[in-house]
N, CA, C and O atoms as a Tinker XYZ file with bonds, in Angstrom:
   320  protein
     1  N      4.398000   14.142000  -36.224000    73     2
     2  CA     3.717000   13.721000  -35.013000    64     1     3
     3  C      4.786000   13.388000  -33.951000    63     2     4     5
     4  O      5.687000   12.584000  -34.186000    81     3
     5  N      4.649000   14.061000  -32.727000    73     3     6
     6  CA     5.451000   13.414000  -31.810000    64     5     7
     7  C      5.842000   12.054000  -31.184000    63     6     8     9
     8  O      5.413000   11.083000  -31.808000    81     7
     9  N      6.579000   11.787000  -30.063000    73     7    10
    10  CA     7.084000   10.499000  -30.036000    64     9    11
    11  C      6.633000   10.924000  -28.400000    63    10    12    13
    12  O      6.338000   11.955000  -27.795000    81    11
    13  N      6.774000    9.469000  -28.100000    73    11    14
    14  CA     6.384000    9.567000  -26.588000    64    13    15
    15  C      7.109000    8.013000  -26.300000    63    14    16    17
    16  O      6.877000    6.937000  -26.851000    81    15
    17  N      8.062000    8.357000  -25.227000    73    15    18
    18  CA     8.766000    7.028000  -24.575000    64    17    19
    19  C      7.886000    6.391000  -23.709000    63    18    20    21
    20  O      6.986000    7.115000  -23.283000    81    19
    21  N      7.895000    5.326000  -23.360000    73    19    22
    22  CA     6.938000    4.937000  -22.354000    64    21    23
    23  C      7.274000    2.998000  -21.693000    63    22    24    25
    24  O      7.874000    2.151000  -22.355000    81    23
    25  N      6.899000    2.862000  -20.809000    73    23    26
    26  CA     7.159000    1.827000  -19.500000    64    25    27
    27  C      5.846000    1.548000  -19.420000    63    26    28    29
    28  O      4.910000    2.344000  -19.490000    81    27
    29  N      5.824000    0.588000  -19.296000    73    27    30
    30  CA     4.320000   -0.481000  -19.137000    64    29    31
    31  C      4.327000   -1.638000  -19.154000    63    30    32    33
    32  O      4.886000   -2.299000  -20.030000    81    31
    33  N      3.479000   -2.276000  -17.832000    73    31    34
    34  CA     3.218000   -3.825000  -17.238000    64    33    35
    35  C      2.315000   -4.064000  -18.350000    63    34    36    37
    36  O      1.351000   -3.443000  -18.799000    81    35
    37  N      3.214000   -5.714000  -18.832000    73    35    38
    38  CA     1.911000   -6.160000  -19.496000    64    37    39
    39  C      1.362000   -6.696000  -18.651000    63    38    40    41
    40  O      1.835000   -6.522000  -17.528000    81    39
    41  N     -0.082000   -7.739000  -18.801000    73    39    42
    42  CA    -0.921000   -8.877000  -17.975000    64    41    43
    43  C     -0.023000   -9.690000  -17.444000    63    42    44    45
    44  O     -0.516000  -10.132000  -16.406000    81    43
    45  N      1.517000  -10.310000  -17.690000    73    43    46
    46  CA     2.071000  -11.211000  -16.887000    64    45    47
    47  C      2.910000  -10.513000  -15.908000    63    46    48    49
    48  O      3.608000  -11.077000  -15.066000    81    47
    49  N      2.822000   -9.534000  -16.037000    73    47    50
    50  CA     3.384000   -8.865000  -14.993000    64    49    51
    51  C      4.927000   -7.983000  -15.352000    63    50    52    53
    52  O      5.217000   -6.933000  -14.779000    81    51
    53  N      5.736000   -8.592000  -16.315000    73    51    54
    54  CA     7.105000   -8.267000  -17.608000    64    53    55
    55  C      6.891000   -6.473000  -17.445000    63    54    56    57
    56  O      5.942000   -6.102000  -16.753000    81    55
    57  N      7.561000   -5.684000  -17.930000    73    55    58
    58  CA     7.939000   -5.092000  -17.863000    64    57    59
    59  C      8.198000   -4.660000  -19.361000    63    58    60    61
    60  O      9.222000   -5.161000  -19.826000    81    59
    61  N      7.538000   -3.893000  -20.158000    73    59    62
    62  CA     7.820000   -3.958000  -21.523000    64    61    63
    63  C      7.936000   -1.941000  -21.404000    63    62    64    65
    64  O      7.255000   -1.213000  -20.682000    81    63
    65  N      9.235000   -1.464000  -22.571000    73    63    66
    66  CA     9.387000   -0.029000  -22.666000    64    65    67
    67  C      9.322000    0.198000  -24.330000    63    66    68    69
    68  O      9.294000   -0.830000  -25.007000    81    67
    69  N      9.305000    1.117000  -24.821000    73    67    70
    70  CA     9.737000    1.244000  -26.525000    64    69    71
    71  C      8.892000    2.956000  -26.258000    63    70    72    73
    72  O      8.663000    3.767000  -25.360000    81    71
    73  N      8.717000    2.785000  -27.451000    73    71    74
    74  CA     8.257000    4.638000  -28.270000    64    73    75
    75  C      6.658000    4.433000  -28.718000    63    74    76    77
    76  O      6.213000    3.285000  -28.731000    81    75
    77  N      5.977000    5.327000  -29.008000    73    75    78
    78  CA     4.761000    5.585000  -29.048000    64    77    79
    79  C      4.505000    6.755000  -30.152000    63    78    80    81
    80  O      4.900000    7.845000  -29.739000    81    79
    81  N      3.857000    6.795000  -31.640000    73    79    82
    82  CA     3.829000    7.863000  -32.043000    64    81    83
    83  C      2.371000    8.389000  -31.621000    63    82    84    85
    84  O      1.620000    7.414000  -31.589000    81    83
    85  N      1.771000    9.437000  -31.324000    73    83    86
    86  CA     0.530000   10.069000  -31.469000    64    85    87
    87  C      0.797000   11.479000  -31.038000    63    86    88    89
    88  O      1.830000   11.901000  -30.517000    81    87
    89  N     -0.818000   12.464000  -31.478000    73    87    90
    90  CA    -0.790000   13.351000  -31.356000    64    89    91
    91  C     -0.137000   14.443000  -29.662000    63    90    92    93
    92  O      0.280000   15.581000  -29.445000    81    91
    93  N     -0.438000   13.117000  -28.822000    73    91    94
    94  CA    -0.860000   13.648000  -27.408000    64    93    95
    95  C     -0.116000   12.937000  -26.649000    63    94    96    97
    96  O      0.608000   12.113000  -27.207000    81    95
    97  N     -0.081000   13.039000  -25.262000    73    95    98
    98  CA     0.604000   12.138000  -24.431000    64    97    99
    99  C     -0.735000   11.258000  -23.947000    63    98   100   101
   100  O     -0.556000   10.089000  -23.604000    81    99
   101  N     -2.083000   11.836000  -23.925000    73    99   102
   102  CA    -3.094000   11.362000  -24.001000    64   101   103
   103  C     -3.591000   10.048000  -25.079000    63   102   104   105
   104  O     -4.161000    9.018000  -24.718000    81   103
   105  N     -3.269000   10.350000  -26.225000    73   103   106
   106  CA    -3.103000    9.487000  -27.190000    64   105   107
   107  C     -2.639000    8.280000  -26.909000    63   106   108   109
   108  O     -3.131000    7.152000  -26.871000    81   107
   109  N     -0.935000    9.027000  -26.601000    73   107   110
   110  CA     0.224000    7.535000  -26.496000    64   109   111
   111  C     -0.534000    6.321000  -25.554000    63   110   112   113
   112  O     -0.467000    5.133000  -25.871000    81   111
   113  N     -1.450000    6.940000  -24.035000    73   111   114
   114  CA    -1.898000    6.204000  -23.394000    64   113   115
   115  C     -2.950000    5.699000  -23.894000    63   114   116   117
   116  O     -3.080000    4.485000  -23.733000    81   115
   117  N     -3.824000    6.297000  -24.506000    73   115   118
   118  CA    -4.963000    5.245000  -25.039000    64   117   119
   119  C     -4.536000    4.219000  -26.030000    63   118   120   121
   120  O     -5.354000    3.324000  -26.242000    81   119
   121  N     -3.376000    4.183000  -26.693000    73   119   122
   122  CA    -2.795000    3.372000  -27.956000    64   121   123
   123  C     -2.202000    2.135000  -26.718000    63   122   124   125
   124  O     -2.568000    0.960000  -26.726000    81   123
   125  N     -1.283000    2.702000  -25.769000    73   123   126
   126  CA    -1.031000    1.475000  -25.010000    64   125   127
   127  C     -1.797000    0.501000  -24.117000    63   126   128   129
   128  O     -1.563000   -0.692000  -23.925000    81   127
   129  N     -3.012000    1.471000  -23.485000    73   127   130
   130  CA    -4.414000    0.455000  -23.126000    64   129   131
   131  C     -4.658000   -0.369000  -23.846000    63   130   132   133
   132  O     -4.724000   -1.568000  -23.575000    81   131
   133  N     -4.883000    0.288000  -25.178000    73   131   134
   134  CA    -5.725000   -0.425000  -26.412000    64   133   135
   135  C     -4.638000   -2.025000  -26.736000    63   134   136   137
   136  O     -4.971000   -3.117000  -27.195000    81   135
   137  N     -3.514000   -1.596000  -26.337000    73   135   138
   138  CA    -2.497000   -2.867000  -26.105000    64   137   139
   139  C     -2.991000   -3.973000  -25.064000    63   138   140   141
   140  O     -3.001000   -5.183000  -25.287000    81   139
   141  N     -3.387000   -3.359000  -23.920000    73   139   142
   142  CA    -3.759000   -4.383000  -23.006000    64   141   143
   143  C     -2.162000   -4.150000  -22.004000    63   142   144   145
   144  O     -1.483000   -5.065000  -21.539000    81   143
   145  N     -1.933000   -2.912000  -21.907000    73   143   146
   146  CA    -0.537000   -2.602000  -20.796000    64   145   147
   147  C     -1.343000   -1.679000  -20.021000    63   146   148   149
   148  O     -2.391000   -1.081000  -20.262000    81   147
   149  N     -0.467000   -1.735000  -18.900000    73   147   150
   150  CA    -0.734000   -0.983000  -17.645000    64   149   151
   151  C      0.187000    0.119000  -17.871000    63   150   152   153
   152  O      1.236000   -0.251000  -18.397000    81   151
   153  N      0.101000    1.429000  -17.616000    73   151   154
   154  CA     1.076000    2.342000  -18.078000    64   153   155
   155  C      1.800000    2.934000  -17.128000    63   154   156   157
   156  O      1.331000    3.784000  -16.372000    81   155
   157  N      3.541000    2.339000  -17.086000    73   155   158
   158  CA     4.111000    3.163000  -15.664000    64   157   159
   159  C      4.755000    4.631000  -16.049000    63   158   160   161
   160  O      4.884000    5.702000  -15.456000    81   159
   161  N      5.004000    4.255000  -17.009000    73   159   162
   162  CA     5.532000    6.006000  -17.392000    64   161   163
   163  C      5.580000    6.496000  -18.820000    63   162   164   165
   164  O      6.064000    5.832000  -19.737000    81   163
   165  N      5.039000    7.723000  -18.958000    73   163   166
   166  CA     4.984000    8.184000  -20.550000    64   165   167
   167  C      5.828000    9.519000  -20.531000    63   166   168   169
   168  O      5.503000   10.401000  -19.737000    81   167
   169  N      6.815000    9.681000  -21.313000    73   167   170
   170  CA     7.929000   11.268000  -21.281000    64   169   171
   171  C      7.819000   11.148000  -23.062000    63   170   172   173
   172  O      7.804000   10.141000  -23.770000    81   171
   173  N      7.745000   12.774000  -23.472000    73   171   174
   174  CA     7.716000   13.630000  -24.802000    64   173   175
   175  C      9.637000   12.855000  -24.894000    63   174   176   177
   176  O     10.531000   13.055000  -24.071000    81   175
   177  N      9.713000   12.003000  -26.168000    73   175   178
   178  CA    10.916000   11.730000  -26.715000    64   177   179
   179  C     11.920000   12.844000  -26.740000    63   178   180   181
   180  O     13.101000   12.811000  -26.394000    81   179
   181  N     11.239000   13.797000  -27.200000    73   179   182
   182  CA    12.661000   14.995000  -26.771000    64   181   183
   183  C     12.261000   15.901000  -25.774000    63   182   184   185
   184  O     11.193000   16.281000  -26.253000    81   183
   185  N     12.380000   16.452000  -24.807000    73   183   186
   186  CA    11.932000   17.204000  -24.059000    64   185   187
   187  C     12.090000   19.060000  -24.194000    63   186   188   189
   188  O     13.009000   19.788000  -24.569000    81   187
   189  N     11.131000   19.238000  -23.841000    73   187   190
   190  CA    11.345000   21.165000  -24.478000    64   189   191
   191  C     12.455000   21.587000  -23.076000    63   190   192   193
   192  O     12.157000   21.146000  -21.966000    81   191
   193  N     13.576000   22.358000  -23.230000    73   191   194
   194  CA    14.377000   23.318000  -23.204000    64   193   195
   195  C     13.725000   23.649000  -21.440000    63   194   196   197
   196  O     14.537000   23.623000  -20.515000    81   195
   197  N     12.352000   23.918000  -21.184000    73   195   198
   198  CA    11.912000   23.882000  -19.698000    64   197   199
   199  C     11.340000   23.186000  -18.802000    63   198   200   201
   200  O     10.922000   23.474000  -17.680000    81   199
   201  N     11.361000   21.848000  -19.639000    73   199   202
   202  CA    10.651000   20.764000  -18.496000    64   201   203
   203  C     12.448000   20.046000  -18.024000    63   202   204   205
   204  O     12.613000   19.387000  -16.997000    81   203
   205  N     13.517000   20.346000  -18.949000    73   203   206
   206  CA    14.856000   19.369000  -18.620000    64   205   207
   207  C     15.281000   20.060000  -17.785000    63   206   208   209
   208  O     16.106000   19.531000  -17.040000    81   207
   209  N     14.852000   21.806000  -17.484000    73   207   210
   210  CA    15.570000   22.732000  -16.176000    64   209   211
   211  C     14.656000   21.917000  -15.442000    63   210   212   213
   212  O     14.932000   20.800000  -15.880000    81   211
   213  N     13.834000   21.778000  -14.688000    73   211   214
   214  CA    12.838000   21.114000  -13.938000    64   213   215
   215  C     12.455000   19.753000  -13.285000    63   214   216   217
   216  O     11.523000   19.426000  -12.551000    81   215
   217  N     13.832000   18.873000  -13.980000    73   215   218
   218  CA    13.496000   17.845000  -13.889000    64   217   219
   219  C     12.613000   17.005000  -14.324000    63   218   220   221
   220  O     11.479000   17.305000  -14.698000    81   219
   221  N     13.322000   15.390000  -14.281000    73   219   222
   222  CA    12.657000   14.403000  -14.911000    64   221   223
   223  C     11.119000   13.976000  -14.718000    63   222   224   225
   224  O     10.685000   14.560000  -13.724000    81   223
   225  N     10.452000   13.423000  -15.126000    73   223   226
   226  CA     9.172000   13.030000  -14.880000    64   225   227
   227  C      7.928000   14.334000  -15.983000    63   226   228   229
   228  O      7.560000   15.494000  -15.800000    81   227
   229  N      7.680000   13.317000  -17.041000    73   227   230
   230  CA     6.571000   13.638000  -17.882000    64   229   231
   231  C      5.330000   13.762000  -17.595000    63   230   232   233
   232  O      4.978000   14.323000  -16.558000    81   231
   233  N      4.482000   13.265000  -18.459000    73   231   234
   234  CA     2.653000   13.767000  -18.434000    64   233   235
   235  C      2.314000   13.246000  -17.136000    63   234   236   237
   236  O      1.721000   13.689000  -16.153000    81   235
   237  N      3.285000   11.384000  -17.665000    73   235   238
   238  CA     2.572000   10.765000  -16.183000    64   237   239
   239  C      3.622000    9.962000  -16.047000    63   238   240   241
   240  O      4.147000    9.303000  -16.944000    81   239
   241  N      4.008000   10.028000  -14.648000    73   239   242
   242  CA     5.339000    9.050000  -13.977000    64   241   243
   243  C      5.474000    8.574000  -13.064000    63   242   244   245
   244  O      6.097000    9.218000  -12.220000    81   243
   245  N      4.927000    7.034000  -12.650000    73   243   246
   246  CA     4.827000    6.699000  -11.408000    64   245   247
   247  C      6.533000    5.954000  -11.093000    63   246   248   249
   248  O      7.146000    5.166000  -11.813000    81   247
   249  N      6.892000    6.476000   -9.941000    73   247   250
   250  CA     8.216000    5.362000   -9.179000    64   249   251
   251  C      7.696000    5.383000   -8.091000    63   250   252   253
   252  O      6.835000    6.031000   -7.496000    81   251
   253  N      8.699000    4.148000   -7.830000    73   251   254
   254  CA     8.601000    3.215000   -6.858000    64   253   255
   255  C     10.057000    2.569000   -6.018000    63   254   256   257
   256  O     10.562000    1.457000   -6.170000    81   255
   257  N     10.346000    3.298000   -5.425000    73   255   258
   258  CA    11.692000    3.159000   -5.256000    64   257   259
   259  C     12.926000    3.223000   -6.510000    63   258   260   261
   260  O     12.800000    3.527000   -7.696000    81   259
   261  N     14.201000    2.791000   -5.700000    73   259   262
   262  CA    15.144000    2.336000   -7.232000    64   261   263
   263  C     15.049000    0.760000   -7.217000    63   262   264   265
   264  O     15.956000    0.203000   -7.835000    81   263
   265  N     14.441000    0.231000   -6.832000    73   263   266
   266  CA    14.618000   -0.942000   -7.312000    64   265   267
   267  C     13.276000   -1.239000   -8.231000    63   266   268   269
   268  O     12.128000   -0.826000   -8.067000    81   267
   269  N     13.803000   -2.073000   -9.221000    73   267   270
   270  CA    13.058000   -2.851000  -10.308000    64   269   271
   271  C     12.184000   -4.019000  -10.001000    63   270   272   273
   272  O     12.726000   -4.547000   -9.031000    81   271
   273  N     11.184000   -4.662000  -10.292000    73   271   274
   274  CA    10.638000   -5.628000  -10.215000    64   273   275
   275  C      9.493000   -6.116000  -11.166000    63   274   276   277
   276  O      9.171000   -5.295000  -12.025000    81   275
   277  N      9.161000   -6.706000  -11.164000    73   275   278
   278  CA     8.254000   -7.446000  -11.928000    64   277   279
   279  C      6.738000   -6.682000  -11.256000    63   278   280   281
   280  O      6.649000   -6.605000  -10.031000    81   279
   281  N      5.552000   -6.124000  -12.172000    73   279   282
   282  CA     4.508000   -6.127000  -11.383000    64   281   283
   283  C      4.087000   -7.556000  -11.452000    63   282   284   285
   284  O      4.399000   -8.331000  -12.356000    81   283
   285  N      3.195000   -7.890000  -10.193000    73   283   286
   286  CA     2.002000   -8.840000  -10.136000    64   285   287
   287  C      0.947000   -8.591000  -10.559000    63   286   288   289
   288  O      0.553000   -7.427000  -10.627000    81   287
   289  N      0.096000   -9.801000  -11.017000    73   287   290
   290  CA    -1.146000   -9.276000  -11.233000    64   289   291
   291  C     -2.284000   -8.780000  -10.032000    63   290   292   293
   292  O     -3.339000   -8.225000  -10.339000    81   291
   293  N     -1.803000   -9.138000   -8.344000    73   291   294
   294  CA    -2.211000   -8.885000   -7.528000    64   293   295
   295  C     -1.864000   -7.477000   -6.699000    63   294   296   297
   296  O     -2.278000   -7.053000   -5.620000    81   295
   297  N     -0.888000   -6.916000   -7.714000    73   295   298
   298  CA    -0.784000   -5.667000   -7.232000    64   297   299
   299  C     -1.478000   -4.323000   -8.496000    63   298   300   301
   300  O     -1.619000   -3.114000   -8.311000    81   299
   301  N     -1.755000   -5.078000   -9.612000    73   299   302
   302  CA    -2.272000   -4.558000  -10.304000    64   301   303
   303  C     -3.855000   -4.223000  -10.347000    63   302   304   305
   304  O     -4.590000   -3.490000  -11.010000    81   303
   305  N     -4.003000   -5.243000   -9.177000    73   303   306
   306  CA    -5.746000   -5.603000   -8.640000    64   305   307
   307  C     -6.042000   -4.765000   -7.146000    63   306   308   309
   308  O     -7.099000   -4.509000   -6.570000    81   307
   309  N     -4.857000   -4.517000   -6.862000    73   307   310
   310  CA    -4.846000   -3.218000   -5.801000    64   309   311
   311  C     -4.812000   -1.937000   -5.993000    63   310   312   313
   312  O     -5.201000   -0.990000   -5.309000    81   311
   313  N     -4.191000   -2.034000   -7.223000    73   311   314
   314  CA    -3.603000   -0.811000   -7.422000    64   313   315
   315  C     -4.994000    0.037000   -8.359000    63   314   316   317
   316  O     -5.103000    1.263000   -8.334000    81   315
   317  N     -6.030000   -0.931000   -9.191000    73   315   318
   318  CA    -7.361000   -0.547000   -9.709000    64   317   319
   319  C     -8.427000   -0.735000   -8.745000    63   318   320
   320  O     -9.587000   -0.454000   -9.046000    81   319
């Protein structure tokens, strides 16, 4: 089964990353809902040979500048 990296706000707003096993990249996201995370980015742990000519950014990849921050929960209430 594949691996899927992934970035996700918990409820305090933190910033939590690690690995994901499931069938899908679809999967990985319903396993991290089912966490109670907001999902900022999910990428296939190894990438095939034509998405790395193509550049970065997987199934789903939101940025936001280069800078880092904490989400709020009031931007998380905008952002749904």
């Amino acid at each position: 089964m594949p691996e899927y990296h992934y970035r996700a706000a918990r409820a305090d707003g933190a910033i939590d990353a690690g690995t994901v096993t499931a069938d899908a990249p679809e999967a990985a996201a319903r396993q991290l809902k089912q966490r109670g995370l907001t999902i900022l980015a999910i990428d296939a742990a190894v990438e095939p040979a034509a998405s790395r000519s193509q550049g970065r950014g997987g199934w789903l990849s939101i940025r936001r500048g280069s800078r880092r921050r904490a989400i709020k929960p009031n931007d998380i209430l905008h952002f749904t």
